[in-house]
N, C-alpha and C positions, 0 to 999 in steps of 0.2 A: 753701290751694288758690287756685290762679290761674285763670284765666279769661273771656273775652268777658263783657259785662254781660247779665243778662238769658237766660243760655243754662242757668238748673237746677243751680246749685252748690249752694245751698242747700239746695233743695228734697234735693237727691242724698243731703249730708252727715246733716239731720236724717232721712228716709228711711230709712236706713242705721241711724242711730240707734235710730229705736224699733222697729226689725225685731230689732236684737239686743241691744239693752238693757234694764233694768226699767225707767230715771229717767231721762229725758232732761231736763239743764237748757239751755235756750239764749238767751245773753248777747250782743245788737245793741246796739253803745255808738253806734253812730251813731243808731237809734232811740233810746235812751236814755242820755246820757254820764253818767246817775248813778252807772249801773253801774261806770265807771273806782273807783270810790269803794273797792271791794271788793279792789283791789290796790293801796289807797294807802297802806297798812300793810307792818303784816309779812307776809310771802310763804311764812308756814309754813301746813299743809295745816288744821290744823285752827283758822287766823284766817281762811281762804278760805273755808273750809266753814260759819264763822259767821256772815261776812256776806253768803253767799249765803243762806244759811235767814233770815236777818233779812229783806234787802232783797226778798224772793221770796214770804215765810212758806212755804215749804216746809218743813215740819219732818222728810221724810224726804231729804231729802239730807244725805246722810254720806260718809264716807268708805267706807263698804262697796263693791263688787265690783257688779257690774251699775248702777253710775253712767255716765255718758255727759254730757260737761261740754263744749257747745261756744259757744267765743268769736268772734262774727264782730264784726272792725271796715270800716268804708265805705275804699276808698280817698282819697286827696283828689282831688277832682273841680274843676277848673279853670270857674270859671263865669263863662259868656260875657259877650264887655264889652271897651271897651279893655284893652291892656298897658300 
């Protein structure tokens, strides 16, 4: 999702999220870049689902139906200063 900063995307997406979902997991690598950690592997569903219950201790994320898995990363943000 693209958008202005600061104008409710987030808030929208999770929102959204636990109005029609059981589990909501949500993964900020900008607040946290451990997290990258969880796709440094294999990219099969149930090594994603492992190290997200590990680095989380959430022991009910699974791959079950009423999961809701969202990934936000920061744009790069130009910080003021010479060029």
């Amino acid at each position: 999702m693209k958008g202005c900063r600061q104008c409710g995307k987030t808030y929208s997406v999770l929102d959204f999220a636990k109005k029609n979902y059981e589990n909501v997991i949500y993964l900020n690598f900008f607040e946290n870049p451990d997290y990258a950690s969880v796709f440094s592997g294999s990219l099969n569903m149930d090594s994603i689902t492992l190290m997200i219950s590990a680095l989380l201790g959430k022991k009910q994320f699974s791959k079950k139906t009423g999961q809701f898995l969202f990934l936000m990363r920061s744009r790069n943000v130009r910080k003021p200063g010479p060029h």
